[in-house]
C-alpha positions in Angstrom: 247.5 114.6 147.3 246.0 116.5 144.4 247.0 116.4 140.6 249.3 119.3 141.0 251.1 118.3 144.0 252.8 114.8 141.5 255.3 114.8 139.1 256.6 112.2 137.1 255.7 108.7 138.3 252.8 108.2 140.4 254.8 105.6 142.6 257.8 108.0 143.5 255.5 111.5 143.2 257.6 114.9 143.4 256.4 118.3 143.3 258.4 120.8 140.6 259.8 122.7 143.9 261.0 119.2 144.9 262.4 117.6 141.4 264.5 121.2 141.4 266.0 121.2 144.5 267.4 117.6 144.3 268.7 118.7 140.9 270.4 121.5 142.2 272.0 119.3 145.2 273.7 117.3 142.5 275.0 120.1 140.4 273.0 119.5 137.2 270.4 121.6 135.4 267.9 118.9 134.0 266.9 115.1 134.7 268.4 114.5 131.1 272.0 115.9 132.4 271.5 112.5 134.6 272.0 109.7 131.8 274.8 109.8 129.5 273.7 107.8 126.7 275.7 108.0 123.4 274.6 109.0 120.2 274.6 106.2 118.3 272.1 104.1 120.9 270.0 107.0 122.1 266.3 106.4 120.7 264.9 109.9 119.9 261.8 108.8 117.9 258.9 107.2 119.0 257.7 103.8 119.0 254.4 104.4 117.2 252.7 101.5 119.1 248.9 102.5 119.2 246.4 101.0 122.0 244.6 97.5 121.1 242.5 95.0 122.1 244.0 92.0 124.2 243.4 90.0 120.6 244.3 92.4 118.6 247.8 93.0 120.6 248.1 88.9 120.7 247.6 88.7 116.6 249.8 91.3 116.1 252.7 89.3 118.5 252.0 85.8 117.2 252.2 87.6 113.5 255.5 89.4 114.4 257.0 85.7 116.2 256.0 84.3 112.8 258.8 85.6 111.1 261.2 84.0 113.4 263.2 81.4 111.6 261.9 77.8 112.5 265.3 75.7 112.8 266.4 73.0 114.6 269.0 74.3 117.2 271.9 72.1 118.4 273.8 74.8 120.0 275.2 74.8 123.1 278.3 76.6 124.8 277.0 77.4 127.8 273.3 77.6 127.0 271.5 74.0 126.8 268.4 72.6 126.0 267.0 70.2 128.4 263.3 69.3 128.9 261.8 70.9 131.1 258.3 69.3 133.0 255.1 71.1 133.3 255.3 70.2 137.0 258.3 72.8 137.2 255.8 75.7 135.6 252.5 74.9 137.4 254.6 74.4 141.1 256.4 78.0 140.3 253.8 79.3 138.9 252.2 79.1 142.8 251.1 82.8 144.1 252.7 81.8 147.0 256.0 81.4 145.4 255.6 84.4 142.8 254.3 86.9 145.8 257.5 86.1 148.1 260.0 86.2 145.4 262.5 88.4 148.1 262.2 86.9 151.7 262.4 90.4 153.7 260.6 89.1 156.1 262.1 85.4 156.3 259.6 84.3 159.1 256.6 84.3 157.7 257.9 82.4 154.3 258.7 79.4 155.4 257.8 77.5 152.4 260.3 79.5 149.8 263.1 79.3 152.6 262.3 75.6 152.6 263.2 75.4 148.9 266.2 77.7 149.4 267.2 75.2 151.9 266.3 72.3 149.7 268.1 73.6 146.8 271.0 74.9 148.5 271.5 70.9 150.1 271.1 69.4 146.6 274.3 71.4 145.6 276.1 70.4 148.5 275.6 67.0 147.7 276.6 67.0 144.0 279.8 69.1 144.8 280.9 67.1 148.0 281.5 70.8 149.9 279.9 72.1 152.9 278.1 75.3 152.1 276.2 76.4 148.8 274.3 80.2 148.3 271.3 80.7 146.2 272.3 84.1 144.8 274.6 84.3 141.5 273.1 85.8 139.0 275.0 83.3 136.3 277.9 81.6 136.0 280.1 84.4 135.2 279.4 86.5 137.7 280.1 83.2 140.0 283.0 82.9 138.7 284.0 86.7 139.2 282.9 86.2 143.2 285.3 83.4 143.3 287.9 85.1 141.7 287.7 88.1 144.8 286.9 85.4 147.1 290.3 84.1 146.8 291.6 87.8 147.7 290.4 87.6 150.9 291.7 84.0 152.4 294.3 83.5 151.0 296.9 83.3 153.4 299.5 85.1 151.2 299.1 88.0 148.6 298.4 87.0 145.1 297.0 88.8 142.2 297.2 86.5 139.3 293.7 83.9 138.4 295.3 81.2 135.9 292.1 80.6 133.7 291.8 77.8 130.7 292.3 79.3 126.8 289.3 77.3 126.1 287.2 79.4 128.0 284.2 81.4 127.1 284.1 85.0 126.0 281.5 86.1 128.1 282.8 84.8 131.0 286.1 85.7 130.9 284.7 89.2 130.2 283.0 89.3 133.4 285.8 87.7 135.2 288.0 90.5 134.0 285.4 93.3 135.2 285.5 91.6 138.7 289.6 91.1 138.2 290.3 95.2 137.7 288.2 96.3 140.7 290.5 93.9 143.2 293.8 94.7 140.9 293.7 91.3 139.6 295.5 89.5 136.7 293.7 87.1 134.5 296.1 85.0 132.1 294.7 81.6 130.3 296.8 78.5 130.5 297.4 76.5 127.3 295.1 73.1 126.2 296.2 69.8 125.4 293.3 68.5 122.9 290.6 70.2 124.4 291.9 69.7 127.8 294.2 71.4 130.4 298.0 70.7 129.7 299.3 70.0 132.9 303.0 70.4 132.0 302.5 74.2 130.7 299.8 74.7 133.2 302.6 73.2 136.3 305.1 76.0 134.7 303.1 78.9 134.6 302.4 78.6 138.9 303.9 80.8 141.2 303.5 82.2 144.5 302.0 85.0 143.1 298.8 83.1 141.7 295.6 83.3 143.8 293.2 81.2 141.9 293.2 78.1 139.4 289.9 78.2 137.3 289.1 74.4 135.5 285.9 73.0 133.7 284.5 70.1 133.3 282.7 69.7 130.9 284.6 72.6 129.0 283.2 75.0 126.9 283.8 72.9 123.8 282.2 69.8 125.8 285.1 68.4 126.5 285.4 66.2 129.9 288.4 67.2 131.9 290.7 64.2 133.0 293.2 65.8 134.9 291.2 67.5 137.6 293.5 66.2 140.8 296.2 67.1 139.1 295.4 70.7 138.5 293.6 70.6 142.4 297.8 69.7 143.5 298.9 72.3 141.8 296.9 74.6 143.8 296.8 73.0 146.8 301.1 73.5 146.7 301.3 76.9 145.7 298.5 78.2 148.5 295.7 79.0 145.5 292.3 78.5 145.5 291.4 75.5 143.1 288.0 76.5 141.3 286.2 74.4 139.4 283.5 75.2 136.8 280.3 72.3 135.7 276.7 72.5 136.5 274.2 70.2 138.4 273.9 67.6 135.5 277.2 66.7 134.9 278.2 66.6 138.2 275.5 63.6 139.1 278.2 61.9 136.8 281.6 62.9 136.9 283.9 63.1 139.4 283.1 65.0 143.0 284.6 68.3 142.9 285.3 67.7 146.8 287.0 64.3 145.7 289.6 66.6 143.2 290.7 69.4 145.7 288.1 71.7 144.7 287.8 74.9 147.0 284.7 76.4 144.9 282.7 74.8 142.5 280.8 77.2 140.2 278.7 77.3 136.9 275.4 77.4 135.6 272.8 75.5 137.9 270.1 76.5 135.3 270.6 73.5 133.1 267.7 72.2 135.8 264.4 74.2 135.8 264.7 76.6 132.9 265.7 74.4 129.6 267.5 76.9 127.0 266.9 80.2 128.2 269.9 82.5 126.3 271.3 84.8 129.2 268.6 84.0 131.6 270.4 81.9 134.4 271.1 80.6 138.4 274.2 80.9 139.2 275.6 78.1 141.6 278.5 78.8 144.0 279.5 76.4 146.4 283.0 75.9 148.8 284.2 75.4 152.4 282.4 76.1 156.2 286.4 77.8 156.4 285.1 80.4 154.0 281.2 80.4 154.8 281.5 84.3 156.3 283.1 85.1 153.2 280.5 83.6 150.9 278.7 86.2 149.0 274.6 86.6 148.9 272.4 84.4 151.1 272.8 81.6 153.1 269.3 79.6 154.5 269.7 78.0 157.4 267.5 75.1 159.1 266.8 75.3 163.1 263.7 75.3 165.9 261.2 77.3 167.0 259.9 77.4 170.4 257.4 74.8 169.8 260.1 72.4 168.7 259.1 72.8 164.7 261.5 72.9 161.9 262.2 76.3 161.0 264.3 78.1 158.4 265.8 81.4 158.3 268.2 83.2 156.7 271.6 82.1 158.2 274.0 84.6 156.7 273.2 87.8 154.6 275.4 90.5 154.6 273.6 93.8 155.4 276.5 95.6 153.1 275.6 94.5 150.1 272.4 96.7 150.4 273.2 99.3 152.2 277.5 100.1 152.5 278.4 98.7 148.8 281.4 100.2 149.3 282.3 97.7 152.3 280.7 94.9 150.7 282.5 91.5 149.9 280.1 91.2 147.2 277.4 94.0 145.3 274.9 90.7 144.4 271.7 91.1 145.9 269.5 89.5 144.2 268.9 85.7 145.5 267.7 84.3 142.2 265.1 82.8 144.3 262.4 81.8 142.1 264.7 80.1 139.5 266.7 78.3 142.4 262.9 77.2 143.3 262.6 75.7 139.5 266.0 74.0 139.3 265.0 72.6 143.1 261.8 71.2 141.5 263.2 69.9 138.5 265.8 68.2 140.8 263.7 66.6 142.9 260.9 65.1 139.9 264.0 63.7 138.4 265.3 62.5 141.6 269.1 60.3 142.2 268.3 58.1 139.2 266.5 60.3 136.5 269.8 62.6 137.2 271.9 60.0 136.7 270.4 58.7 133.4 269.9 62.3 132.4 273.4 62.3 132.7 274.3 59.0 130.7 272.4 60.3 127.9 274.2 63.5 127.5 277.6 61.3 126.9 275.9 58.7 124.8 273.8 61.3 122.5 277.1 63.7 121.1 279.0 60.1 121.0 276.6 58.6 118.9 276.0 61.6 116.4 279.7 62.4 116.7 280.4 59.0 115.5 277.8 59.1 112.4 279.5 62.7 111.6 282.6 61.2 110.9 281.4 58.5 108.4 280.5 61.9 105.8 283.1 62.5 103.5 284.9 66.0 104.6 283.8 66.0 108.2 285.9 64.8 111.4 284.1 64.2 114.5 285.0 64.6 117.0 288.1 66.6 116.6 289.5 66.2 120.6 290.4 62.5 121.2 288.4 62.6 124.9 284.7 61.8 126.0 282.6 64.6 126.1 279.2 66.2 127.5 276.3 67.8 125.5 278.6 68.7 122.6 281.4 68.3 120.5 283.4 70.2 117.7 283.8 69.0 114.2 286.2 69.8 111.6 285.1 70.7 108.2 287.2 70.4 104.7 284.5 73.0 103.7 284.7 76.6 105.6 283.1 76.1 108.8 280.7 79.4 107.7 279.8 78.4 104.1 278.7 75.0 105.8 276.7 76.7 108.9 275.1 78.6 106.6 274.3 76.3 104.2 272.7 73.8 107.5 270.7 76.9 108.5 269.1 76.9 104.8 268.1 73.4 105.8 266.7 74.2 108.8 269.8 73.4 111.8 271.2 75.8 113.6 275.0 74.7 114.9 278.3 77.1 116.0 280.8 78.3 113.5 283.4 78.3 116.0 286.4 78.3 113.9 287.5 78.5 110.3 287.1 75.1 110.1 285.5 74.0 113.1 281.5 73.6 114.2 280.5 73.0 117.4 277.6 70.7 117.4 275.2 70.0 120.4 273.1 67.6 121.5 270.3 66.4 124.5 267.1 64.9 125.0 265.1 67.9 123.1 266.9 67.5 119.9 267.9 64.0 119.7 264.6 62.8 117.7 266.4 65.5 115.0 269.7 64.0 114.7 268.9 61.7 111.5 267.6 64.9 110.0 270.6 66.5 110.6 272.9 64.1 109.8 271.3 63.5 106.0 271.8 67.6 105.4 275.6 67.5 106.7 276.0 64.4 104.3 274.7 66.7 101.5 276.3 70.5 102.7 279.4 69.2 104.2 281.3 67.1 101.3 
């Protein structure tokens, strides 16, 4: 092929004759009549980044990181800060894993179906349910496949998902994307102190709902006590129960299986990837009744015909690639590589260092919450229940002047309310909490 036969990108290569006739198929004049980006994003100057050395290029990064702010974070909702060991980084960092990232060809990766396999068994086990994918991107697009997942076996029509008020924007967001594509209804339920209220939640069921949506630990780190009782509910009104944690605080708290759960979803990311902000694994996990309606991949373990463990890929629906449009999910991707971290991280903690992992997020935000409340003009925590991770505290000062004034010494907490701070706490940040304490004794009176 010579120079004049390319256009464009050397890895898709069209010829002018080419570029105009597809244009012309779709109606448009240019490649720019393609993309309809709006004024006030569109990017019409240039980035005026010249060539450099690879030490020039890594001063000029480390001198642009520099001007980060260097705080102590104790945030949490949703995005957590757990240690991560090197072990995780040098495993994954393996060619063999990073080369075979998408199993096309499942038989001759036998090693990264192994981990599938692995990781998809560890989820089983922590949920108490038969069947668990390795494909959600996060937890809110989890949540979302549940949601249309309960569309289609549910033995009577429904278009209503009952989901908690305490529940976070993002997610519900997505839930509500996934919601107007299947005709779907999402309505929140009220709390009772940072917890479901049974009574208002019993008088908002009908025949008409398809899915009840609970967490535990909630978004404000609040450990759900009424988990069976919401599973009933379900269970007599023909709805799918779902219930929302992650792999950490279920090695603790009660078996989803145990509470009626049909699905289990949330964030299996807290394992493997420590705080990564938007970067997640999102774990999805329910019945053998429902396994050909599960969305993404499914790895499977069998024989080959010399008697030898093999694994292959069980159940992945051709649509979602190909016929979107007949798809009972558009998720492709199978989130392999970070299912392979949070399978590592698993297995160095093992039974025990989960479990005590565990203990110490409910002993940590005790503890601090506790010292919290001894400063004059802060109440900690402000729900009367035992929590996970994090808790919120009441201020007598705005909850932003305060924030504000804790980021000036160097802590980093949510402003979640006008008087409320959400305050988080693990194993990375607990070394900080007499720190953090002393400059709330000094911002927050």
């Amino acid at each position: 092929m010579t120079d004049n036969d390319t256009h464009g990108s050397p890895y898709a290569p069209h010829t002018e004759a080419e570029t105009a006739a597809m244009l012309d198929a779709i109606g448009v004049d240019s490649e720019e009549a393609l993309f309809d980006i709006p004024s006030p994003v569109r990017f019409d100057d240039t980035f005026d980044i010249g060539p450099g050395s690879e030490r020039e290029v890594r001063r000029d990064i480390e001198r642009t990181l520099s001007r980060n702010d260097d705080l102590t974070e104790l945030l949490g909702r949703g995005h957590y800060d757990h240690y991560v060991p090197s072990l995780v980084d040098h495993l994954s960092d393996r060619s063999e894993f990073l080369t075979s990232y998408t199993q096309y060809q499942p038989e001759v990766a036998q090693g990264f179906l192994q981990v599938l396999f692995e990781y998809q068994s560890m989820l089983v086990e922590v949920t108490g349910l038969d069947v668990a994918n390795c494909s959600m991107y996060d937890a809110a697009t989890a949540l979302g496949e549940a949601a249309t997942l309960a569309q289609r076996v549910r033995s009577i029509s429904g278009d209503r998902v009952l989901v908690p008020a305490h529940l976070a924007t993002g997610r519900r967001a997505v839930l509500e994307n996934y919601a107007d594509g299947v005709d779907v209804t999402v309505e929140a339920y009220p709390m009772d102190d940072g917890a479901v209220d049974t009574d208002a939640l019993e008088g908002t069921m009908a025949e008409d709902v398809a899915m009840v949506y609970a967490e535990t630990p909630t978004v404000r780190g609040v450990i759900e006590e009424s988990l069976s009782v919401v599973g009933d509910f379900a269970d007599a009104h023909d709805a799918l129960f779902c219930l929302g944690s992650d792999p950490v605080a279920l090695a603790l708290l009660e078996e989803p299986a145990s509470v009626g759960a049909d699905v289990v979803i949330g964030d299996a990311s807290t394992l493997g990837l420590g705080r990564s902000y938007g970067m997640g694994l999102g774990m999805f996990a329910t019945h053998e009744d429902y396994l050909r309606q599960v969305p993404g991949r499914l790895v499977g373990a069998g024989e080959d015909d010399g008697g030898r463990r093999a694994y292959t890929l069980t159940l992945q629906t051709r649509e979602q690639h190909i016929r979107k449009e007949r798809a009972t999910s558009n998720i492709c991707t199978n989130q392999a590589w970070v299912a392979l971290r949070t399978a590592i991280h698993a297995a160095w903690l093992g039974p025990d260092g989960l479990v005590d992992l565990a203990e110490d997020c409910v002993r940590y935000p005790q503890d601090l919450a506790a010292r919290l409340d001894e400063i004059e003009g802060v109440q900690a925590p402000v729900h009367d229940r035992h929590h996970f991770r994090e808790f919120l505290a009441r201020t007598d000062q705005p909850a932003t002047a305060v924030a504000s004034d804790l980021r000036d010494e160097g802590y980093a907490v949510h402003d979640v309310g006008e008087h409320l701070l959400q305050v988080c706490v693990t194993e990375r940040t607990e070394a900080a909490v007499d720190g953090f304490v002393a400059a709330m004794a000094e911002v927050a009176p």
